[in-house]
N, C-alpha and C positions, 0 to 999 in steps of 0.2 A: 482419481478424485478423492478428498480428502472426506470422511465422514462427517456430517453436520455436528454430531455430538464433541468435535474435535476444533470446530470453528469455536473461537475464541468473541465474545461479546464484542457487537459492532458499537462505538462511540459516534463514528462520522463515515460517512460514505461519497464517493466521487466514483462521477462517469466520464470518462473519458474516449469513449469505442466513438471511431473514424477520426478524433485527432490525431495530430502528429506526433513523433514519440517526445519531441522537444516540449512541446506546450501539454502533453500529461504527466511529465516528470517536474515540470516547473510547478502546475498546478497541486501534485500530488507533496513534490515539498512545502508548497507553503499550507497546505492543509494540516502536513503532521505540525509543521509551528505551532500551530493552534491547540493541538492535543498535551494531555498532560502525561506525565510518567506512565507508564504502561495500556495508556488507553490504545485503541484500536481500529484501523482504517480502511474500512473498503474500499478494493479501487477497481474498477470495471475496466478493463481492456480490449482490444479488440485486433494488437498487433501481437504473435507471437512473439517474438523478437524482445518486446517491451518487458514481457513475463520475466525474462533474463536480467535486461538493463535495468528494468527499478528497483526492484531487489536491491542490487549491487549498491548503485549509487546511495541508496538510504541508506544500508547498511553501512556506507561511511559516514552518513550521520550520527551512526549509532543506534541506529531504527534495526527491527529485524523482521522479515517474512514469518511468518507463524502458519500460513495456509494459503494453499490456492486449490481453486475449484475450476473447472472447465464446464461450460455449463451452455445450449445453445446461444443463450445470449451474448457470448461474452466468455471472458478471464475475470474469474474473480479472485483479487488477491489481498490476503490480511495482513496488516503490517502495523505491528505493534512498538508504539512509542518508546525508544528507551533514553536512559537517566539524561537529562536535561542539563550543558554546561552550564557552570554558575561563573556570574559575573562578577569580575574581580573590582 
């Protein structure tokens, strides 16, 4: 478990525990859209498996994991916005 003083300031949070892993990764992308450079996204889980996968895939956003919590409720996991392409 990651220490609270180690959690990074929440900007937005999403719950996604008993969706499927498709419709919280879709959800959980277009939330970070919204975010700006370096802000930060809680996203409540509830498949271990996903702990893995969302990660990954944002990180080919360019988004990075910053913290996860394991918690009775849930996976909580921090994912911090990064630099945002500029359009040409």
């Amino acid at each position: 478990m990651t220490p609270a003083q180690d959690i990074p300031p929440v900007t937005a949070r999403l719950d996604t525990r008993g969706q499927s892993a498709a419709w919280s990764i879709l959800c959980a992308e277009r939330a970070m859209q919204d975010l700006g450079q370096g802000q930060v996204l809680e996203v409540c889980i509830s498949d271990p498996q996903l702990a893995i996968d969302l990660p990954r895939i944002l990180h080919q956003r360019g988004d990075v994991l910053t913290a996860t919590r394991h918690g009775g409720q849930g996976i909580l996991l921090y994912v911090q916005r990064g630099p945002q392409e500029e359009n040409s």
